[in-house]
C-alpha positions, 0 to 999 in steps of 0.5 A, spaced: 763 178 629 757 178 633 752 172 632 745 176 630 739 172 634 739 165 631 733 162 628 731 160 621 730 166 617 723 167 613 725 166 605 717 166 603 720 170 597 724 164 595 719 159 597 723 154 597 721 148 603 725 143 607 726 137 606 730 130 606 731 131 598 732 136 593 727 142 594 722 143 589 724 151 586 717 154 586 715 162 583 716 168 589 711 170 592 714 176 594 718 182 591 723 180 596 728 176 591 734 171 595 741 171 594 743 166 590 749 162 592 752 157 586 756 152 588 756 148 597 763 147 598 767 150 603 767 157 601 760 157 598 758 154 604 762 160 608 757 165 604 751 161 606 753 162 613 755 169 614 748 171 610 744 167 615 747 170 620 745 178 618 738 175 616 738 174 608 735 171 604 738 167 600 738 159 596 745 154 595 745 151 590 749 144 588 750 141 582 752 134 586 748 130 590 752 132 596 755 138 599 763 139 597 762 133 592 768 136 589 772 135 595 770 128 595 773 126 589 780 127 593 778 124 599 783 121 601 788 127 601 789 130 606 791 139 608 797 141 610 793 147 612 790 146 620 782 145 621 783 152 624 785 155 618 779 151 615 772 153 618 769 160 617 769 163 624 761 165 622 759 158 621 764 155 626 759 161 631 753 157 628 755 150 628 757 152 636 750 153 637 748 147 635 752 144 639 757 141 634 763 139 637 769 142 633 775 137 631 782 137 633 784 145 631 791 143 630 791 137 627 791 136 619 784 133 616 783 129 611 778 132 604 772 127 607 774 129 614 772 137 611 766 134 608 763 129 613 765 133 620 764 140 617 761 141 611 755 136 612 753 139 619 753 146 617 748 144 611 743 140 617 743 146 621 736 150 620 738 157 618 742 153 612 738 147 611 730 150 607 735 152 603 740 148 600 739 145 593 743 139 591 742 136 584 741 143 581 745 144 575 746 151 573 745 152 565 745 159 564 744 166 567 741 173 566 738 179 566 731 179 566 728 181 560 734 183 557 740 180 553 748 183 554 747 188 550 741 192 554 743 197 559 737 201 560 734 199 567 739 194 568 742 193 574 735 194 577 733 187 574 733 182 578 737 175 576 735 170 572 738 164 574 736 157 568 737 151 572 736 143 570 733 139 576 731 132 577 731 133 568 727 139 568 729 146 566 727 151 571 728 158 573 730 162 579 730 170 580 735 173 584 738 180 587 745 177 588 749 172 585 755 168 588 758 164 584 762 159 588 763 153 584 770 152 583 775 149 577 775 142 579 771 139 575 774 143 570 781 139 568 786 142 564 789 138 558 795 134 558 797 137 552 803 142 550 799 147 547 793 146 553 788 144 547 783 139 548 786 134 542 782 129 538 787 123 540 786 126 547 779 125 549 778 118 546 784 115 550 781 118 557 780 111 560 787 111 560 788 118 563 786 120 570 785 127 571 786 129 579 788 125 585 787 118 583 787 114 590 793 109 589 794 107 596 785 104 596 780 104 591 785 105 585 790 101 587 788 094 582 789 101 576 796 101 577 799 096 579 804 092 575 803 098 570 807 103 566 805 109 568 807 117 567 805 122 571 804 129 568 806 135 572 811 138 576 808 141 582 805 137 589 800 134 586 804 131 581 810 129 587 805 126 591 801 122 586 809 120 586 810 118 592 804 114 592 805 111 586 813 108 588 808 104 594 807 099 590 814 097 589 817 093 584 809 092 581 809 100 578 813 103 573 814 110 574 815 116 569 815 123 570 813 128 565 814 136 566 815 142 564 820 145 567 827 146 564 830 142 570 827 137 575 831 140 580 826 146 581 821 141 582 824 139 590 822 147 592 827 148 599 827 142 602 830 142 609 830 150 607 823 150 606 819 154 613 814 149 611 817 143 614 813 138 612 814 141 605 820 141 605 819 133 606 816 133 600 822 135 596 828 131 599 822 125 599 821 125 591 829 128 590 831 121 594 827 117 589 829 120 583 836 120 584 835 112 587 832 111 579 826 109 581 823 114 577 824 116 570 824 124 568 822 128 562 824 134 563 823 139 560 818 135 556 812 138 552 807 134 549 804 134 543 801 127 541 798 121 544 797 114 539 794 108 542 799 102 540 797 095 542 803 096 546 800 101 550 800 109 549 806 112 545 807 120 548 810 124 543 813 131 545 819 135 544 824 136 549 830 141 549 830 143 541 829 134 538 822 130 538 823 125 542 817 119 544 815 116 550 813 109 550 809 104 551 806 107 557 798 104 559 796 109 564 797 116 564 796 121 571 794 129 569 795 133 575 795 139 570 791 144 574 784 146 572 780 152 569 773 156 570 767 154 566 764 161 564 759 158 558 753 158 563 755 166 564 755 168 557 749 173 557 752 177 564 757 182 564 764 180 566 771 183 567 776 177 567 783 177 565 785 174 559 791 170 561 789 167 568 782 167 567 781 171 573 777 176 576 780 182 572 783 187 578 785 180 582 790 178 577 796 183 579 795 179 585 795 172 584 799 172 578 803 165 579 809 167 575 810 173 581 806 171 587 806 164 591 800 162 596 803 165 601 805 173 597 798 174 595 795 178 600 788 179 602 783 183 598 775 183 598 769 186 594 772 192 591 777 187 587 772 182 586 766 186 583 764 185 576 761 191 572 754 187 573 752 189 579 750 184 585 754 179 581 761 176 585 766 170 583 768 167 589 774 162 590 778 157 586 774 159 581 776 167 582 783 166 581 782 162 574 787 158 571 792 161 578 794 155 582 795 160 588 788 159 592 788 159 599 781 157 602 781 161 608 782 167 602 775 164 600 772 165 607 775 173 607 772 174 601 765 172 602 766 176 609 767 182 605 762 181 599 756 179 605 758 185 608 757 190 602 750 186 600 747 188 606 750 196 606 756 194 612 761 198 607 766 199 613 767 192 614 767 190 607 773 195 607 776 192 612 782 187 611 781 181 617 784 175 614 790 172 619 795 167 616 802 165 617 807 168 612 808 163 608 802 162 607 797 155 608 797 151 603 795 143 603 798 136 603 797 130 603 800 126 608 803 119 605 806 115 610 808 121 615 810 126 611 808 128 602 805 133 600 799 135 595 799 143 595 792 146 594 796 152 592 799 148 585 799 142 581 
């Protein structure tokens, strides 16, 4: 795809102004309305670029006060997917005309390495710029002038976006909305029964949820700590692997479902991944050396505060069996959307992944892996509000089988039917490897944290 001719493109409808910080929203004056685009991580980011490129109007907007403020939380992990795997083609064409110096495409970035060398250029760049909104929570969407149940005249009212900003509430018209704003901020709970639990939320200072910085930062937490990992997919084992770092200074239990903790190892030195493989000979090594304790299969469904620590109590093959004392608790459990803010839009969505409804067949994890999804575009991620797409993590649901580059193919496809490109938006052009990319974190030379599974 060719670049169209690089300027800033004229948003007046949106008026919205550059600045150092947030932009103040002001009323259109214009009918022309922009695109709006929820969420500037990578695949937000993406769709802001592929819009700047065919001469859109459009608004980025980001509840955190810097772009990818979700990566940054994991930082410290790094892909097991190459930076050519992680650069949208379009953005990549935009930033080289800003002179950008692309990095090592071959080598393994780390989360803040995304953020610092790639997704914080692209904001700065002057097609992007004008038009991105951090600190801007999105609270809530709708149809101008009418609630869900109107449907006359419905699709030709543009979008009414309820946003809060610097402790205002404001409001933002839109003739299209991309929400790309993810699940990480959405944890699932520790629980068995994945209900959010009374005795669960009050111990939350105790429970980290995600990937905790063990080798930095959060090395004093854990340290000479009883510590449970719940979990039995690659955020799990490398949290781990981490942990077992510490030496004698950390006691390690491993808490799953899965009926055997053989099925955690994945193929080991079979695996078409090597570093993959790595990963499960790595954690099958610690757990046969005794260094880790396994529950599993285990299904937890009580947590008490002791003066000893935390007693986790759950049921295991068929008897009721008890966990104790543990002092702090590491959730990699996976994550889930948040649909509050859509409550007043029409959607179509799978009531077991959460997913965009047509998209689940294809991603569902107990069928597919990362590497068996195949690419799709906007036709599956329509939804029966028109101009409406969820885009990214956050449209495979509660699915752990997300590929980044996916988003980046997504978002090619929904720009190219926004602006009347309908033979492209057709069109499959996503290219990866047959097993799929996925991402690690590199401990030492070789664990894993797989994007794709937690």
């Amino acid at each position: 795809m060719n670049i169209i001719e690089l300027k800033q493109v004229n948003n007046s409808g949106c008026c919205i102004p550059a600045a150092k910080t947030s932009p103040e929203i002001k009323t259109p004056l214009s009918k022309e309305l922009p695109i709006a685009i929820i969420g500037a991580g990578p695949v937000g980011l993406a769709a802001a670029a592929r819009l700047a490129n065919a001469g859109e109007q459009f608004i980025l907007l980001e509840s955190g006060d810097s772009v990818g403020s979700n990566i940054l939380s994991w930082g410290h992990v790094r892909l097991f997917s190459p930076w050519r795997h992680n650069i949208d083609k379009v953005a990549k064409k935009i930033l080289e005309y800003h002179n950008w110096k692309s990095p090592d495409l071959e080598q393994l970035p780390l989360g803040r390495e995304l953020v610092d060398e790639y997704l914080k250029p692209l904001t700065k760049v002057p097609e992007i710029k004008p038009y991105l909104l951090l600190n801007t929570k999105v609270v809530s969407i709708s149809k101008k002038g009418l609630d869900k149940m109107k449907t006359g005249n419905r699709e030709d009212a543009p979008f009414v976006i309820y946003v809060e900003q610097g402790g205002k509430s404001k409001r933002i018209e839109a003739k299209a909305i991309i929400d790309a704003s993810g699940t990480w901020a959405q944890p699932n709970p520790i629980n068995a029964d994945s209900i959010w639990t009374k005795q669960e939320k009050e111990l939350k200072q105790h429970i980290y949820y995600g990937i905790p910085d063990i080798k930095g930062e959060q090395k004093e937490r854990y340290k000479n700590k009883r510590v449970a990992v719940v979990g039995g997919g690659h955020s799990a084992i490398n949290t781990i692997l981490e942990l077992s770092q510490l030496n004698d200074e950390v006691e390690i239990t491993w808490i799953m479902r899965k009926k055997n903790v053989a099925d955690a190892y994945g193929g080991e030195e079979k695996d078409a991944l090597e570093e993959r493989g790595k990963l499960g000979s790595r954690i099958h090594q610690l757990v046969d050396a005794g260094q880790v304790k396994v529950y599993s299969p285990f299904f937890i469904l009580q947590l008490i505060q002791t003066n000893e620590g935390i007693e986790i109590t759950g049921e295991s093959k068929g008897s009721e069996v008890t966990i104790s004392p543990i002092e702090e608790i590491i959730a990699n459990t996976g994550s889930r959307p948040d649909f509050s803010f859509m409550r007043e839009i029409r959607l179509s969505i799978d009531t077991a992944t959460e997913s965009v409804e047509a998209l689940a067949p294809l991603i569902d994890p107990n069928l597919h892996s990362c590497g068996t999804v195949r690419p799709h575009g906007e036709e599956i991620l329509r939804q029966p509000e028109k101009d409406f797409y969820i885009v990214g993590m956050k449209s495979y649901g509660r699915a752990p089988t997300f590929l980044m580059a996916t988003g980046y193919e997504q978002v090619r496809s929904i720009v190219a039917h926004i602006t009347g490109d309908l033979e492209s938006a057709r069109k499959v052009e996503l290219e990866l490897p047959e097993t799929g990319v996925c991402s690690i974190n590199l401990t030492s030379t070789s664990s894993i944290q797989s994007c794709c599974g937690i």
